[in-house]
VOVO-252926 format. One record per atom (N, C-alpha, C): x, y, z; residue in three letters. Coordinates in steps of 0.001 Angstrom, whole numbers, plus 500000, padded with zeros to 6 digits. Layout:
XYZALA;...
***
This chain:
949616167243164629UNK;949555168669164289UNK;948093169086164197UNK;947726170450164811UNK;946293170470164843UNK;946543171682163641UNK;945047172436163343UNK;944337172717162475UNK;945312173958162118UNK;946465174690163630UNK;946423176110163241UNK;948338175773163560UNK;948384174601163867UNK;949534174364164123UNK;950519175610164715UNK;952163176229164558UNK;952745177019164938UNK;952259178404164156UNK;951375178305162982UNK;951294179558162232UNK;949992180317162574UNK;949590180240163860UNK;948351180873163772UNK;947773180510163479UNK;946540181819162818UNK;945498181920162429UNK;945563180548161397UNK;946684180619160716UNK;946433179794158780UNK;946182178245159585UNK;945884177667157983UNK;945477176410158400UNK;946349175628157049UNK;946559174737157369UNK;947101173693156503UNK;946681173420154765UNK;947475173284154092UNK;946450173073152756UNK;944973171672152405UNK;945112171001153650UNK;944755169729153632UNK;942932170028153869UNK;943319171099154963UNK;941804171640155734UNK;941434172970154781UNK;942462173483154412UNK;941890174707153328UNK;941190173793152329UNK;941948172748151764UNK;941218172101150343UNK;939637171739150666UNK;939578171379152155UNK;937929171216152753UNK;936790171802152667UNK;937508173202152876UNK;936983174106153470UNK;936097175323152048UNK;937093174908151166UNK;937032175777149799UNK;936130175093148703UNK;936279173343148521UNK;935691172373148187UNK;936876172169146509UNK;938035172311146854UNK;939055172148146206UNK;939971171006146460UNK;940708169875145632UNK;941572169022145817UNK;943026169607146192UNK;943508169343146937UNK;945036169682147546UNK;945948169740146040UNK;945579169202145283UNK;946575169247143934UNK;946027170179143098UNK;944685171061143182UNK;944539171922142206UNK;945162173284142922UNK;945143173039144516UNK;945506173996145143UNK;947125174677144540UNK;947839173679144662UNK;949097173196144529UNK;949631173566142859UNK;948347173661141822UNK;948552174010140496UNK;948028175681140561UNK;947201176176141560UNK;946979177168141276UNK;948138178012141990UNK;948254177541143186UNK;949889178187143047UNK;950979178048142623UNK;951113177420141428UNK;952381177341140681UNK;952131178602139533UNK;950628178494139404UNK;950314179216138425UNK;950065181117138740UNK;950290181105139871UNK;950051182248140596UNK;949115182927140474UNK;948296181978140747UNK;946135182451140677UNK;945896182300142508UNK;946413181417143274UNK;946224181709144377UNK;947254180998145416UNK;948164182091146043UNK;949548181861146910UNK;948699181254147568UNK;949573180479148395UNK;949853180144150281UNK;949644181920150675UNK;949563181752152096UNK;949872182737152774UNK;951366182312153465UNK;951686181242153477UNK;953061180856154347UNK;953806179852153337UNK;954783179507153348UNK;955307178297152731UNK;956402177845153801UNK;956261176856154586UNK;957273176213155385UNK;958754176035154785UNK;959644177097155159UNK;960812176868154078UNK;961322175378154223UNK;961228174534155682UNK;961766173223155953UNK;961031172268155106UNK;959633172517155059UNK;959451171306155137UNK;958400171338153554UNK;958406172521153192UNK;957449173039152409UNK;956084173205152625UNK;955481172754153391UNK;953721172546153573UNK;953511174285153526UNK;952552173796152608UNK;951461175206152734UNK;950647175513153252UNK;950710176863153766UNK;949212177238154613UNK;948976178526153902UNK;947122178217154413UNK;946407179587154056UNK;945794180443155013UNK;945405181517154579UNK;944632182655155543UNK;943105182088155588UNK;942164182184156603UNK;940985182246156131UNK;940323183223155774UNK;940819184823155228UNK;940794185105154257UNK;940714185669152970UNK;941544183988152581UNK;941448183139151187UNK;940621182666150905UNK;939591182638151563UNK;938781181322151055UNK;938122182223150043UNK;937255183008150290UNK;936421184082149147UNK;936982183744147888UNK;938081183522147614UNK;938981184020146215UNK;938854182941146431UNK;939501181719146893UNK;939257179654146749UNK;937739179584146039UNK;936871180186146901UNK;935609179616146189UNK;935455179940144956UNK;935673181855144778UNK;935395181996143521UNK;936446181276142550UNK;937526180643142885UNK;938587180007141605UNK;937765179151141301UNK;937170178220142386UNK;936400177387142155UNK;935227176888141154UNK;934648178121141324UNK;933257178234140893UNK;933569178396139398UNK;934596179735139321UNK;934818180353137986UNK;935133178724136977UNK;936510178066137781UNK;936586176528136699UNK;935236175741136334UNK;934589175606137041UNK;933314174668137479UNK;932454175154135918UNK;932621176645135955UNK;931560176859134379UNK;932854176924133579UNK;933706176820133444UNK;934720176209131995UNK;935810177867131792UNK;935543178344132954UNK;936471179370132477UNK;937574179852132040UNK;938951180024131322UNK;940432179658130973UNK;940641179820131998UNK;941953179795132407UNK;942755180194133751UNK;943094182035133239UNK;943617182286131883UNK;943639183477131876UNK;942684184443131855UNK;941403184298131673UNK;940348184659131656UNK;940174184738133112UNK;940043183840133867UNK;940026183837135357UNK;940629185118135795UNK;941741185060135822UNK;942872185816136296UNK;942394187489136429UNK;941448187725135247UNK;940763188953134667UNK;940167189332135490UNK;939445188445136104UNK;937956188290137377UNK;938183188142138324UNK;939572187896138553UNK;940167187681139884UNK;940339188897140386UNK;941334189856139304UNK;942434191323139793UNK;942374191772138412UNK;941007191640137421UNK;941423192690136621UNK;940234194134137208UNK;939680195291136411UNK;939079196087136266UNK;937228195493136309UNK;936476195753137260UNK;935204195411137433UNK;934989195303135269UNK;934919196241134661UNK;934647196304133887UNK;935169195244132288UNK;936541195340133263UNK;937054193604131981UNK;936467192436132559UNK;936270192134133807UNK;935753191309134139UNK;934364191161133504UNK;933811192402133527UNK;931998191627132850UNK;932550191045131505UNK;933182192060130841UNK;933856191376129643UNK;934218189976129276UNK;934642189962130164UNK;935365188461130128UNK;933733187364130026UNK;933170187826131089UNK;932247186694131165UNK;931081187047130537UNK;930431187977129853UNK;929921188088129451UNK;930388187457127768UNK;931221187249127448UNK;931768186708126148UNK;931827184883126471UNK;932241184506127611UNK;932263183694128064UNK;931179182941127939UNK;929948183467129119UNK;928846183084128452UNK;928197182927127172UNK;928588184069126440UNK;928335183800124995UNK;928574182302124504UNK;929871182193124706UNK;931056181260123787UNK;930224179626124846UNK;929532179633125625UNK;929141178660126328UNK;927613178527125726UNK;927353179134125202UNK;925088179350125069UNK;925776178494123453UNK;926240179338122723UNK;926786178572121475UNK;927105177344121270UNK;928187177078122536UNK;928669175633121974UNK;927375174515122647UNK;926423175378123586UNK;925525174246123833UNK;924206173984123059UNK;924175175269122254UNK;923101174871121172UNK;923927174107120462UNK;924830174332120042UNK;925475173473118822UNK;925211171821118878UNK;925616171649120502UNK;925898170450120744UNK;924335169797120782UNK;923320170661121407UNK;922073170022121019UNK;921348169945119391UNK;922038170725118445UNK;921597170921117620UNK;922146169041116823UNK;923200168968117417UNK;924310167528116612UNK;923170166545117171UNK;922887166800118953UNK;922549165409119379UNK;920762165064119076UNK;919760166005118651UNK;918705166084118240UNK;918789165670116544UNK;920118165860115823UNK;920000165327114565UNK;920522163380114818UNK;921196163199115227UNK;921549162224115847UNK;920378161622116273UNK;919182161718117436UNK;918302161089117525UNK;917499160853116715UNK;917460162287115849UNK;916501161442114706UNK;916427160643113542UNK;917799160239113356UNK;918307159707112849UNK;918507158078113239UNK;918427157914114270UNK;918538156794115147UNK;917074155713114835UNK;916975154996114998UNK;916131153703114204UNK;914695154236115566UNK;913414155093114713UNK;912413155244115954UNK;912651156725115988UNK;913196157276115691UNK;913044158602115396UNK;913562159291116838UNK;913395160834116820UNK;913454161192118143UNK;911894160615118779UNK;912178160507120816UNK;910794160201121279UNK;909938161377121258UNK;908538161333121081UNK;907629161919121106UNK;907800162763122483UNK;907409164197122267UNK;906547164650123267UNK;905812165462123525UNK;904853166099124826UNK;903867166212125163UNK;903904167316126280UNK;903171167979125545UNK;903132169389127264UNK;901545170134127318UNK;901277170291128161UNK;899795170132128812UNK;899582171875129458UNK;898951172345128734UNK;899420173959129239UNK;897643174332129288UNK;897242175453129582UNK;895848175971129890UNK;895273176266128288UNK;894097175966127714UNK;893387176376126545UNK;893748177972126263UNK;893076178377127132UNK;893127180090127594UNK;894261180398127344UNK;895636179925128091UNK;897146180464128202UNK;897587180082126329UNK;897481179391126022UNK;897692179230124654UNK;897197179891123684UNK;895474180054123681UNK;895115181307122834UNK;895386182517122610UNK;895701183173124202UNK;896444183923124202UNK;897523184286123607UNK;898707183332123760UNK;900402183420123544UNK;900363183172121689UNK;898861182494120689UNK;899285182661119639UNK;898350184030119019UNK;897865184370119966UNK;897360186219119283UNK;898071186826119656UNK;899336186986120226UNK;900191187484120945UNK;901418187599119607UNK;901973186258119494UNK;902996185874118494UNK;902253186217117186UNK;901405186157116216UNK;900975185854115542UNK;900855187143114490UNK;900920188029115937UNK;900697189614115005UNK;902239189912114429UNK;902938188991114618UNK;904716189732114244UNK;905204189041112798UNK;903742187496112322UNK;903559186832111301UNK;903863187736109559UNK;904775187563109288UNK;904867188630107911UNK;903776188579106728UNK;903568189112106001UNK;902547189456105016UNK;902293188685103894UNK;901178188558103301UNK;901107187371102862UNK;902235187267101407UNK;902621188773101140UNK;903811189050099770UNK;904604188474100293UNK;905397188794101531UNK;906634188476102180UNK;906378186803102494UNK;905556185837102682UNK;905357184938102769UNK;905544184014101705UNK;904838184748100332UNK;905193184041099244UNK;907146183319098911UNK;907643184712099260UNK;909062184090099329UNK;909840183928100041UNK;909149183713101223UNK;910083183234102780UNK;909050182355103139UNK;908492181439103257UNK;907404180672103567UNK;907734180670105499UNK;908754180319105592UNK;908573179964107035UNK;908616180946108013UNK;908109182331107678UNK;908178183409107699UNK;906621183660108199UNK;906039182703107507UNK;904435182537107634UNK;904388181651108651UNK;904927181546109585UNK;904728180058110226UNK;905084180361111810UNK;904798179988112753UNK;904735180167114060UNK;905573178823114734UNK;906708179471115407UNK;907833178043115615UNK;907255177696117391UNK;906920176290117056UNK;906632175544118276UNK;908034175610119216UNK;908445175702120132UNK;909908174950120995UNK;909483174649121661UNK;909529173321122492UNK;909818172392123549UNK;910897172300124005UNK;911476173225124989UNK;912563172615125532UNK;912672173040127447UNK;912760171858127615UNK;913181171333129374UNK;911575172042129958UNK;911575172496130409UNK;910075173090131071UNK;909555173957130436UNK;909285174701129072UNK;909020175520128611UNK;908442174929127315UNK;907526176125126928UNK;906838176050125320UNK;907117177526125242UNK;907973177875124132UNK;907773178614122939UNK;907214178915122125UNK;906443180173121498UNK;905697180552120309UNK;906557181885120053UNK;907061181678118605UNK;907788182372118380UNK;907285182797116665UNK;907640184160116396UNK;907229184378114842UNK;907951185641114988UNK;908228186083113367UNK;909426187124112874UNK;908544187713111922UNK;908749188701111286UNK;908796189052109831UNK;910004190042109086UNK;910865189660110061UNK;912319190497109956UNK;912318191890110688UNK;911228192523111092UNK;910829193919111364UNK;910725194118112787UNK;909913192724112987UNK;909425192287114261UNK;909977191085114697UNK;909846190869115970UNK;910205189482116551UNK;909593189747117674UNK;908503188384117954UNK;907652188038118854UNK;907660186865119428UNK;907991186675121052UNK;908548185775121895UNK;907521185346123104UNK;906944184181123173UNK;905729184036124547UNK;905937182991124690UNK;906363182755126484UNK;906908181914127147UNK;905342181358127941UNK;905770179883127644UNK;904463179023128270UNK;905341178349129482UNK;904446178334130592UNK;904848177140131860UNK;903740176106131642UNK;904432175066130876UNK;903281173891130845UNK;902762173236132361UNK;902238172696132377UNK;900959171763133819UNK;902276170608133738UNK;902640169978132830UNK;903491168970132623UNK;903836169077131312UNK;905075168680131099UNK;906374167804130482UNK;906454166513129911UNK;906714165633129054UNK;907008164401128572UNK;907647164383127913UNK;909048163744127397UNK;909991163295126002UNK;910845164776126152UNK;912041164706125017UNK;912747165518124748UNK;912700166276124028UNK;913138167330123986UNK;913316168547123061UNK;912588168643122163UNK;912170169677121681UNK;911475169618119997UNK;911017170575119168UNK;910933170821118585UNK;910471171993117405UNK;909896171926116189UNK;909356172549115870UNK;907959172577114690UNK;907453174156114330UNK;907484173773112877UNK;906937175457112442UNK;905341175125111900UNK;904479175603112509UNK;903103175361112054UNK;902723177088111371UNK;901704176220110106UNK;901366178080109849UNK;900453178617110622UNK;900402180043110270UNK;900011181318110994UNK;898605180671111304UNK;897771180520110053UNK;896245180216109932UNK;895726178960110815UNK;896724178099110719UNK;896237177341111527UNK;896158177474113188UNK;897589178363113286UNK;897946178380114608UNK;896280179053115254UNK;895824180109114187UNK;894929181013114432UNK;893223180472114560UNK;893226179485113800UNK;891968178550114083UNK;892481177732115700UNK;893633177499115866UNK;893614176445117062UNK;893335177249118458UNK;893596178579118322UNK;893279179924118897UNK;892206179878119784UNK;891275179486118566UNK;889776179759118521UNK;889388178717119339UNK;889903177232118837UNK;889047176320119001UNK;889772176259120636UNK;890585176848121297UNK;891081176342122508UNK;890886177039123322UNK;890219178406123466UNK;890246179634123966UNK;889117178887125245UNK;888071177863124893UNK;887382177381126029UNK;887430176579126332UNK;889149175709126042UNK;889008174844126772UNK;890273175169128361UNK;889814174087129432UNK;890662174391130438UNK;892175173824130147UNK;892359172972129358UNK;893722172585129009UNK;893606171552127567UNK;894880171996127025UNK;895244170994126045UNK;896546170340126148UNK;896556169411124746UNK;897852169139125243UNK;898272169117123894UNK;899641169161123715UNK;900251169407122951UNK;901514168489122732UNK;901439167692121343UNK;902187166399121159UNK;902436166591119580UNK;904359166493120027UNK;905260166504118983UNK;905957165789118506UNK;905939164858117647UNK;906830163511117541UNK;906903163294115841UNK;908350164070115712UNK;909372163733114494UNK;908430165376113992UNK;908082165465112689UNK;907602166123112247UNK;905935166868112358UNK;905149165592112928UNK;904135165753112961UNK;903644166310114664UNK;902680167180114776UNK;902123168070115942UNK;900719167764115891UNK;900094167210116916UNK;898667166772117299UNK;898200167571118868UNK;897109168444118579UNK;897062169204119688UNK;895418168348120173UNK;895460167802121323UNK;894166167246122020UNK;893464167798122982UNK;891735167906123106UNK;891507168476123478UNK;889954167925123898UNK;889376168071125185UNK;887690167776125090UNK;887304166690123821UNK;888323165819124649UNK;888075164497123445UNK;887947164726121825UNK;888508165602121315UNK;889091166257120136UNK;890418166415119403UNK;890768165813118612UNK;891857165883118327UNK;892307166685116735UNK;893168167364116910UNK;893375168951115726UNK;894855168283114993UNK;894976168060114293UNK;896528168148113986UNK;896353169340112975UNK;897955169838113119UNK;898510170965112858UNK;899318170678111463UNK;899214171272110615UNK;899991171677109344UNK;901419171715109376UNK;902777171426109311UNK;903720171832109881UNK;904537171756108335UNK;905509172575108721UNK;906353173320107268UNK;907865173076107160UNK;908797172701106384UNK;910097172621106314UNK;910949173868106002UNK;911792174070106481UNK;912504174903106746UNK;913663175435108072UNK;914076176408107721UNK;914674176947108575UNK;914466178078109135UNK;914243178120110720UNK;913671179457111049UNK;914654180356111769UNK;914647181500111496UNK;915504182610111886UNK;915789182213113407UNK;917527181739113394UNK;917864182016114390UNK;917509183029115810UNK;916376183214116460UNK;915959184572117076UNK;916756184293118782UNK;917244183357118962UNK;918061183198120013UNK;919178183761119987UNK;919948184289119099UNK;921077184680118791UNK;920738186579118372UNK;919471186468117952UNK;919028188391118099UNK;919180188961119504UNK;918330187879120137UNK;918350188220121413UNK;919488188246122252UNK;920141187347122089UNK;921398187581122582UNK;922799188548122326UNK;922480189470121066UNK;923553189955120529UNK;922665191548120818UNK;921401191324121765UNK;920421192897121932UNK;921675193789122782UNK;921935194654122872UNK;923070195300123571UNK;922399195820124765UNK;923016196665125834UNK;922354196653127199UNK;921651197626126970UNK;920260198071127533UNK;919171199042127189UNK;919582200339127993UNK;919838201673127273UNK;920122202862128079UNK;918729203722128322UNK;918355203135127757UNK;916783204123128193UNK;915355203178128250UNK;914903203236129706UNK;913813202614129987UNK;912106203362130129UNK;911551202943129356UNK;910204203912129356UNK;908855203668129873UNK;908279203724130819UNK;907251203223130559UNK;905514204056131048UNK;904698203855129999UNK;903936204696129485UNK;902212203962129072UNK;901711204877129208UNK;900320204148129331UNK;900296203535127281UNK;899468202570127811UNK;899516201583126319UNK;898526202320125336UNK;897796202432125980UNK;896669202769125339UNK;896734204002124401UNK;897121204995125399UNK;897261206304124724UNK;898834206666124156UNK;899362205806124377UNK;900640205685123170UNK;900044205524121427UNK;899527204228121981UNK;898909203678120592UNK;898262204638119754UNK;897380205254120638UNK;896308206337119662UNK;897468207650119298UNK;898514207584120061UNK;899218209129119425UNK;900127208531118452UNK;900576207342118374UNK;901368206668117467UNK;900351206869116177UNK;898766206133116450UNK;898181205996115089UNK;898306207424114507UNK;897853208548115013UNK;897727209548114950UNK;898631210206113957UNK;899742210150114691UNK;900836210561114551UNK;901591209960113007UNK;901434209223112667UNK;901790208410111822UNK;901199207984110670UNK;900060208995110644UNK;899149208626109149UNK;899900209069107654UNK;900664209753108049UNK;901695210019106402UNK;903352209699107038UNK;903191208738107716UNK;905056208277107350UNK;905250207920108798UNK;906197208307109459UNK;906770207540110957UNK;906423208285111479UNK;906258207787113068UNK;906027208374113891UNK;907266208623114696UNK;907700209787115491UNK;908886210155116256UNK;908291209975118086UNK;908857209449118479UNK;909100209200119708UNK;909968210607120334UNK;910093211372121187UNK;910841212252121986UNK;910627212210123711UNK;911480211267124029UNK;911313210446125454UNK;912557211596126311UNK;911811212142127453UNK;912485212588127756UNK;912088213536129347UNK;913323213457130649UNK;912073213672131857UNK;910859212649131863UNK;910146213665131957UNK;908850212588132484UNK;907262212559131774UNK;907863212533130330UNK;907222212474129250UNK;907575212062127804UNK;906634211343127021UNK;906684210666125828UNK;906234211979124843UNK;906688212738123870UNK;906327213621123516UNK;905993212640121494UNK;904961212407121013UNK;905020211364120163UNK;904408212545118773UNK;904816212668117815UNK;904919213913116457UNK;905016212916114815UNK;904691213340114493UNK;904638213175113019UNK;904402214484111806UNK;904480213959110460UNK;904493214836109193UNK;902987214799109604UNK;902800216570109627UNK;901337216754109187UNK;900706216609110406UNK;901256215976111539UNK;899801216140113147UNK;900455216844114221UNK;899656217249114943UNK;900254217937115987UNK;900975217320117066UNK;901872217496117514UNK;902766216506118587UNK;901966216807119985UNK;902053215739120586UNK;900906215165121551UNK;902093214294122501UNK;902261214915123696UNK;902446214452125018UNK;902100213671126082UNK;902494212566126380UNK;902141211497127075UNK;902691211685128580UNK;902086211398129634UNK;903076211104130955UNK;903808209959130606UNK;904859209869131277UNK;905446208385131196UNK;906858208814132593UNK;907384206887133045UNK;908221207287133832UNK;909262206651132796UNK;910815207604133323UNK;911757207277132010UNK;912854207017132993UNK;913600205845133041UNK;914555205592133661UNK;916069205958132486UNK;917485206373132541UNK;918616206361131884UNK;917880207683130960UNK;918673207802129691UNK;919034208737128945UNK;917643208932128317UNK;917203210622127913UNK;916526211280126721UNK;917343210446125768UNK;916302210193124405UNK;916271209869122945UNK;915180209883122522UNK;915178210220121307UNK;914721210768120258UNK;914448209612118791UNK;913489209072118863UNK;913190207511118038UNK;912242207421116931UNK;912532206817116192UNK;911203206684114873UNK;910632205595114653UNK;909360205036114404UNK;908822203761114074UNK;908024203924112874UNK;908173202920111886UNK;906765202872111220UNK;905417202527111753UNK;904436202955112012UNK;903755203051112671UNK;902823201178112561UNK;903058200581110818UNK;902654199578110588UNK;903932198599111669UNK;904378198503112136UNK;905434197598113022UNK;905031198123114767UNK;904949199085115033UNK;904925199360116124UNK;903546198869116908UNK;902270199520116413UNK;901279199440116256UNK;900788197805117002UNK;901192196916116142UNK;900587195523116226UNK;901637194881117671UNK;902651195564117764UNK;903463195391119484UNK;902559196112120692UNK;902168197085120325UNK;901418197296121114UNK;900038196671121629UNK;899265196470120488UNK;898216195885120258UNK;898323194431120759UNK;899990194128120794UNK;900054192288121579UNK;899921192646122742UNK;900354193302123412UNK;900794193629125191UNK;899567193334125635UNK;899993193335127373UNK;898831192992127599UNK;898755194258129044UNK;897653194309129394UNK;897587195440130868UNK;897487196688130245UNK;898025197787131272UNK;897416199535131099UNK;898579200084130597UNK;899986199343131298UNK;901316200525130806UNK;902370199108129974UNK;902932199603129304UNK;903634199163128244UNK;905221199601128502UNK;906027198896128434UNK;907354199467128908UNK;908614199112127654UNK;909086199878127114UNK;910437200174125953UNK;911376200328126444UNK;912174199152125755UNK;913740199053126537UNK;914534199480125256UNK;915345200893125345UNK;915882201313124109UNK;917232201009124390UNK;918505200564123226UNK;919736200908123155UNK;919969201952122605UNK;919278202564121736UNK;919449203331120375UNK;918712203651119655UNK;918695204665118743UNK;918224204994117319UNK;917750204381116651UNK;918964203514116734UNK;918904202418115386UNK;918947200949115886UNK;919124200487116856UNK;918879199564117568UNK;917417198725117731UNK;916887197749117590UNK;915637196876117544UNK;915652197428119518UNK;914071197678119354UNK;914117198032120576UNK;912879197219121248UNK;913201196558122448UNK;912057195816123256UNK;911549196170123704UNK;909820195561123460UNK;908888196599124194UNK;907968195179125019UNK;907618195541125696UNK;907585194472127267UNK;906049194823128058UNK;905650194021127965UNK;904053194231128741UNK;904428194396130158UNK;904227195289130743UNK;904460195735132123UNK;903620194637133196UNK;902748193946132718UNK;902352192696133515UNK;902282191540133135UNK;903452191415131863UNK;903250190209131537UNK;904840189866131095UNK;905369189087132069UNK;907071189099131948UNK;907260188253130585UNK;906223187187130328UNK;906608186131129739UNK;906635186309128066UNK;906072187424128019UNK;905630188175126190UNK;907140189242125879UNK;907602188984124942UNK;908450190224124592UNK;908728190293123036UNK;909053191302122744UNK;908470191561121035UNK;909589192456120739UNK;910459192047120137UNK;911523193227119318UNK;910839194103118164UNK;910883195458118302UNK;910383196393117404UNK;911804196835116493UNK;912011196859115179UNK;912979197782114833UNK;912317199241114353UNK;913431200304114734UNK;912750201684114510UNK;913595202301113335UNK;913120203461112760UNK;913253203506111000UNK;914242204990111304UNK;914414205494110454UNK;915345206572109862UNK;914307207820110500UNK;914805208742111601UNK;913707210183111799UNK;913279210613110440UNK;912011211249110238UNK;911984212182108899UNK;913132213115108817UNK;913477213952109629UNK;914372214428109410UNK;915958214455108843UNK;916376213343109134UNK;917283212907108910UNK;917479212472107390UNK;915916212527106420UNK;915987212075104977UNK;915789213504104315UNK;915701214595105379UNK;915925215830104548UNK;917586215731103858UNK;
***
């Protein structure tokens, strides 16, 4: 029997299972389950054949199992509404980012626990690129009141994980995120909260060199350098989940973006007795406060006019991280923590939260 046998075009389930990169028995379960017919069923003899197409819908069954998807969930993405479908997988993904921190969170306590600790490691990134990324993070560092009773609040979280370095810092108001591409990699996973001050001397001392390196093993952090070696202060605690802010940010309806510079000065401006109001709208930043005159910015505005408030002490020092001429705000909302994004620098991003309009406390 060849490929198209008496039925035409279809082909056998044997060469469909080939063709799709599916086993003849999942085929065989997905049509019991009525996720994907035959196009024919041999009433004699039973053999199934398919259309080619089927295959589109074979691959995607495929693919969809391959990342852990239910079958009813599938089914959604198969023939439901474009819009349940993001649903579906967008929760999906969720329910997948979760159970794989979790599971690294078990197997990193597990190693260190293990006789030898977790192994050491080591990532080798530019002097320069590092000084940078902790004057960057460093401004989102909370105050030295707020420090007294959140200590790790004061502290700048190292991450090591798979090709990346993290510098990360909060003060609940703010959240400040700068992604390093190290030169190289060594050992597994890792994390460390070093304080602000130190991070801020290592700043200094690295700003001329062409590379350091950076070595994490169990608790302790040793940064090397021009035959110099710094170790770092490091702090116990627990640091604000900020993987899970970010992930729960809702989709941005209004995109802004606007020269940095002269934002900043109408923000300061604007904001010397209380918040400053944002009025984004067309093809201008219109930026007002109690007591100054409202002052108009060009800007290009992608999605919806809104109307926003900042304390000017939170906003201010986001700006002041960015880096380049235009500065770009990704809003959900009012009341929504809103991301504001260096227009030439993908790897920096800084959650701002924005405050109550004056108006609104009349």
């Amino acid at each position: 029997m060849d490929d198209t046998d008496d039925t035409g075009a279809l082909v056998p389930i044997g060469v469909f299972a080939r063709r799709v990169g599916l086993a003849p028995s999942a085929l065989r379960f997905y049509d019991d389950c009525g996720v994907l017919r035959p196009a024919h069923v041999d009433e004699v003899t039973g053999y199934r054949y398919y259309s080619p197409d089927q295959e589109p819908r074979a691959v995607l069954v495929r693919r969809l199992r391959e990342a852990g998807l239910p079958l009813v969930d599938a089914s959604v993405v198969l023939d439901g509404r474009p819009e349940a479908a993001r649903a579906v997988l967008t929760e999906h993904a969720r329910r997948t980012r979760d159970r794989a921190a979790a599971a690294q969170a078990v197997i990193e306590d597990v190693l260190r626990a293990l006789p030898g600790g977790q192994p050491r490691s080591v990532v080798r990134v530019g002097g320069a690129e590092l000084s940078s990324a902790v004057r960057q993070v460093a401004s989102a560092v909370a105050p030295a009141d707020v420090r007294a009773r959140f200590p790790v609040l004061g502290c700048v979280l190292l991450e090591l994980d798979g090709q990346e370095l993290r510098l990360v810092a909060t003060d609940r108001y703010r959240l400040a995120v700068r992604v390093l591409r190290p030169l190289s990699v060594e050992g597994a996973p890792h994390e460390a909260l070093v304080d602000v001050d130190a991070m801020r001397d290592l700043a200094a001392w690295s700003l001329r060199l062409p590379e350091v390196s950076v070595e994490v093993d169990g608790g302790a952090v040793v940064v090397r350098g021009d035959d110099e070696v710094r170790p770092l202060p490091t702090a116990e605690g627990n640091f604000p989940s900020y993987r899970l802010i970010l992930d729960a940010l809702p989709t941005a309806r209004t995109r802004v973006v606007v020269d940095r510079e002269a934002l900043r000065g109408a923000v300061a401006t604007a904001g010397e007795n209380g918040p400053a109001t944002l009025d984004i709208a067309e093809d201008r930043v219109t930026v007002s406060g109690r007591g100054a005159p409202a002052v108009a910015e060009r800007a290009i505005l992608t999605g919806r006019p809104v109307r926003i408030s900042f304390d000017p002490g939170v906003l201010l020092p986001a700006l002041d991280a960015s880096v380049g001429p235009d500065v770009l705000l990704e809003i959900s909302s009012a009341t929504e923590p809103v991301v504001v994004r260096s227009a030439d620098q993908g790897s920096f991003t800084t959650l701002v939260m924005p405050v109550r309009r004056p108006d609104e406390d009349d």
